[in-house]
N, C-alpha and C positions, 0 to 999 in steps of 0.2 A: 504493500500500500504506500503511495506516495504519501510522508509526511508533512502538514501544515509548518510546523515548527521543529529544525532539529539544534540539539545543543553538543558540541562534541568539545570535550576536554576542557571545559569551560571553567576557569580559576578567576578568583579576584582574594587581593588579599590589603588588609587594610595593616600596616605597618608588619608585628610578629602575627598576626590575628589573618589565618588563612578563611575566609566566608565563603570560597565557592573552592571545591578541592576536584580537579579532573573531573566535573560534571558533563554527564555523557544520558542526554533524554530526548524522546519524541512526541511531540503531540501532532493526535490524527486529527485531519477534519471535520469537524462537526462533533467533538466530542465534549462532554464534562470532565474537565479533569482535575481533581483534588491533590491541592500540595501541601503535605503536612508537614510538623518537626517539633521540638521545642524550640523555644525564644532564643536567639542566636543561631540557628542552626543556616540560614542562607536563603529564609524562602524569600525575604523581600530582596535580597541582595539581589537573589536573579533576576524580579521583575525590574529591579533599575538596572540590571545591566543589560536586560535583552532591551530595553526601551531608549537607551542612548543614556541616562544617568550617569550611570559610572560605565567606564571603559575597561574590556575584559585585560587582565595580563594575561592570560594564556585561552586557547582556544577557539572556537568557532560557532557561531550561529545561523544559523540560516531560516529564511522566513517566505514562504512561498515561492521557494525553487531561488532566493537571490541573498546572495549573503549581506549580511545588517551588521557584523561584527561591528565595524567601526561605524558606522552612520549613526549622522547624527538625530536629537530627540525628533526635529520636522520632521526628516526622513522615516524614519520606523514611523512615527502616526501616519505619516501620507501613503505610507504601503499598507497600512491595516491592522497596526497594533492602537489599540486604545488601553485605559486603564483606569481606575480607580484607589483612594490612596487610604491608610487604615488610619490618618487623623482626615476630619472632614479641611476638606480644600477648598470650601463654596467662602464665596464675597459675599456678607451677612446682608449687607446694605442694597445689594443687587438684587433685581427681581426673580422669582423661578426661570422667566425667558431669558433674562439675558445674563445668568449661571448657565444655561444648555446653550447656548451661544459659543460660549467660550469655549465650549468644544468643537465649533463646527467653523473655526477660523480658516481652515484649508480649503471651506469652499466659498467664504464670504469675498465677495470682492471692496477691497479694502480703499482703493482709491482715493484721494482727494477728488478728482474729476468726476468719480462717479457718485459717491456719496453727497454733494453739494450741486453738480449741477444736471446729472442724468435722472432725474425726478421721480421718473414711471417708473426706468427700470430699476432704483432703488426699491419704489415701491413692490414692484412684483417679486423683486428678491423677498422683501421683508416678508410679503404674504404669504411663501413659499414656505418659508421656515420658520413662522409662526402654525402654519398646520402641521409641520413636522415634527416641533417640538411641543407641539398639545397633544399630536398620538401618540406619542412615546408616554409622556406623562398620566396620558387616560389610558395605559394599558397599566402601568403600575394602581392609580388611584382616578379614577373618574372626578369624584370632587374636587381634586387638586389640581385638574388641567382646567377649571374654573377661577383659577385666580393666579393666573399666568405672570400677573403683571403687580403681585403683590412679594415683598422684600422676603428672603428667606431666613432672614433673622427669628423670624413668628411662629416658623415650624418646628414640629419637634423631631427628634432625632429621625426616626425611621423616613420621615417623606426627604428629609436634610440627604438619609442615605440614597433614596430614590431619584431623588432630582441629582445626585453624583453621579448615578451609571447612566441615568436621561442623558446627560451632558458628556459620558463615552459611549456613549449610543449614536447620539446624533449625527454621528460622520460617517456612520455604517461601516464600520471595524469588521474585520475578520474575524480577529482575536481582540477577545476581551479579559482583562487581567481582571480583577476580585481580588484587592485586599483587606482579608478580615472585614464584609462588608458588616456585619455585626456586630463590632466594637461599640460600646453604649449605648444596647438597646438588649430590651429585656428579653425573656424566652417567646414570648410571644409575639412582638414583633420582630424577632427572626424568625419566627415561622412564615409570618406574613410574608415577610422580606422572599426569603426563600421562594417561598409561593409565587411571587411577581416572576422572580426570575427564571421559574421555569414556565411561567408564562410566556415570558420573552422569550425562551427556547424556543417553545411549540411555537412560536410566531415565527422565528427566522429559523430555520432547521438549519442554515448554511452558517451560521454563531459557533464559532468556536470559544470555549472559554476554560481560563484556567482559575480556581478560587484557592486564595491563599485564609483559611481559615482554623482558630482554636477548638470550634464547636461541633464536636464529631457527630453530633444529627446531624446537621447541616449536613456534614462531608458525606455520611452516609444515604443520604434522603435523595440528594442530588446529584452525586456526580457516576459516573461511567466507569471511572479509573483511579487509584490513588498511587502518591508517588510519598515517600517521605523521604526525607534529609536528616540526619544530625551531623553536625560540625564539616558543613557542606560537603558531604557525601552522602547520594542514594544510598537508602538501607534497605528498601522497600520497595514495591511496585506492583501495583494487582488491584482486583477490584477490593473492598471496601472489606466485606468482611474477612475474605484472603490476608489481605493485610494487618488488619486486627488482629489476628493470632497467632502474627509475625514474633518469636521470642525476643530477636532484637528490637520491633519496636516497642513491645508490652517493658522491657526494660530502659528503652532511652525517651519514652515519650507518656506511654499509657499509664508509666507507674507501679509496674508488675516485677518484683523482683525474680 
């Protein structure tokens, strides 16, 4: 099977502190894929390095048949990596519209010429991507693609997380990154949460995603595959309950002596 995503010998190391150790993984197309670890073990590390953040010291990635090793953050978003961050990234003072904006700058035309004196077709741009970012948003929460144009400062956590992936959604990503999209919200709005997003699945079956999460319903409810890492090497790899009764991960992550 051709792979969407491959990572071959992939190292980063932050002074004596090795975070990504000869990491070597695949993601298929259109799949859910769970990345587990304990706390320091590399899982964010790899989404900023596959994302242009931090630059690999060793190794290779490739991203839809083209290699991203060095390319920079535009370049990986304008191929089809999006992402999401596990502290909230939204501009409080900003509307829900124009937070899902900020994601869809690669297709906005930004001009002085066109913004100030092409009138209509600024218009038609705007109408365009006001429908686009109220369906995204009424697939998560119908009520809340109702006040589009009110500050996200007022919402509470779960729609805060909502309107984050709305705004790596909006530019129709291939691959969609999940980090900890759960962090500060309770068990039932991660159920919610959850919910939404496998709604978003069954809407685009062509969505690739990888979720970097603590909360093993989550990882088990949702994804296709699991991979874990401690002290950035794969330990692991398989679907969900395969991997839970992994001895090395029941000992470096599950808590299992």
């Amino acid at each position: 099977m051709t792979q969407l995503l491959e990572a071959r010998g992939l190292s980063k190391r932050f002074g004596g502190v090795l975070a990504l150790d000869g990491l070597d993984l695949d993601v298929a197309p259109n799949e859910i894929l769970g990345f587990i670890g304990p706390n320091g073990s590399g899982k964010t590390t790899f989404f900023n390095v596959i994302t242009g953040i931090y630059g690999a010291d060793a190794g290779s990635v490739t991203f839809n048949g083209a290699d991203i090793t060095k390319a920079a953050p535009r370049a990986i978003y304008g191929a089809g990596i999006s992402r999401t961050f596990q502290r909230s990234r939204l501009s409080l003072p900003l509307s829900i519209f124009d937070n899902i904006m900020i994601g869809n700058h690669k297709r906005l035309n930004q001009g002085l010429w066109f913004n100030l004196v092409r009138r209509g077709a600024f218009k038609r741009e705007f109408e365009l991507s006001y429908r686009a970012a109220h369906a995204l948003v009424e697939v998560f929460e119908p009520a809340l693609a109702n006040r589009m144009f009110e500050p996200v400062a007022g919402l509470p956590m779960i729609d805060r997380r909502r309107i984050e992936i709305c705004r790596a959604l909006i530019s129709e990503p291939k691959l969609l990154l999940l980090d900890e999209p759960s962090a500060g919200m309770t068990h039932d709005e991660t159920r919610e949460l959850m919910s939404d997003i496998l709604l978003v699945r069954e809407r685009n079956k062509e969505l690739t995603i990888i979720i970097v999460e603590h909360e093993m319903g989550v990882i088990e409810r949702i994804t296709d595959r699991c991979i874990v890492l401690n002290f950035g090497r794969k330990i692991a790899e398989g679907p969900y309950r395969e991997v839970a009764a992994d001895s090395q991960v029941q000992e470096a992550y599950l808590g299992v002596a």
